[in-house]
N, C-alpha and C positions, 0 to 999 in steps of 0.2 A: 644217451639221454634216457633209455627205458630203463637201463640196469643201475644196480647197485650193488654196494660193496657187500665182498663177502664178510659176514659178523657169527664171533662164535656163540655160543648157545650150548645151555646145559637141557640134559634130559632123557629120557630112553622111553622105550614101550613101555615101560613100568611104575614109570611116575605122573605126578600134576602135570606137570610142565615136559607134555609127551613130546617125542620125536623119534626121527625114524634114521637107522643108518643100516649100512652093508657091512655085512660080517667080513668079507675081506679087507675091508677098510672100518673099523669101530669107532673111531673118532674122525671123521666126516659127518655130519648131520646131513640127512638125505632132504627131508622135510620136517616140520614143525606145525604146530596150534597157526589156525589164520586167523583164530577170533581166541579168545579168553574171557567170561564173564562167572561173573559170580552176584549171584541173581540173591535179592532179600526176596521173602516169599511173603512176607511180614508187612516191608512197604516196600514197594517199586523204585522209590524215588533214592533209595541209600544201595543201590546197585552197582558195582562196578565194573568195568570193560577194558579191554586192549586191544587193536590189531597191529600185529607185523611193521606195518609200511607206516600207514599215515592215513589222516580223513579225506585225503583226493586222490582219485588215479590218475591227475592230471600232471602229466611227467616236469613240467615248470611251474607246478607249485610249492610254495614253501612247507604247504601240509602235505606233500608226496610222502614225505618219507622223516616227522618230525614226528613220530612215535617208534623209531628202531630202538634206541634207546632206553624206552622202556618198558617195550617187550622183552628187548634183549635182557633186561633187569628185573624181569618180573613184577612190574609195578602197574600199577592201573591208574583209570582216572573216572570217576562221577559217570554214570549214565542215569541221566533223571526220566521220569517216563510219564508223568502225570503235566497235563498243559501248565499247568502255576510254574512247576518246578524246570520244563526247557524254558519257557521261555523266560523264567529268572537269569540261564544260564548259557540263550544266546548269545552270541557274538555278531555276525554276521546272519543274514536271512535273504535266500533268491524266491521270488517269486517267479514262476513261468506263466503263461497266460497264453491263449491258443490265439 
């Protein structure tokens, strides 16, 4: 229930979309990016992002692992950063309270 499938993935030390392998083995990907962002310095709010897995490390969640895909694809999704634009773009919201 922690692990997941192994998924192929392009990239080398050399490129955008880095990764690492062993020369005895060159087409194994050892590791890769755990974050991917591409930051407007312009505005904030037209940012975009990826990680790896998913928005939860919680191993029975649907958001575990409902962004491999498009890591695996090098695509991204909205990271808004100014209060108007999350919370245009909430979904869900937990409050904690002590």
């Amino acid at each position: 229930i922690y692990t997941s499938d192994t998924i192929p993935a392009r990239g080398d030390n050399f490129t955008l979309n880095a990764a690492s392998f062993r020369y005895n083995n060159p087409f194994r990907m050892v590791h890769g990016s755990s974050q991917r962002l591409i930051m407007d310095l312009s505005n904030f709010d037209n940012s975009l992002g990826i990680v790896p897995g998913g928005q939860s490390g919680q191993a029975l969640s649907p958001h575990n692992l409902d962004l491999v895909n498009m890591w695996q694809n090098v695509e991204y999704f909205p990271m808004p950063f100014s209060k108007e634009a999350v919370d245009k773009s909430t979904v869900d919201k937990l409050t904690l309270t002590p």
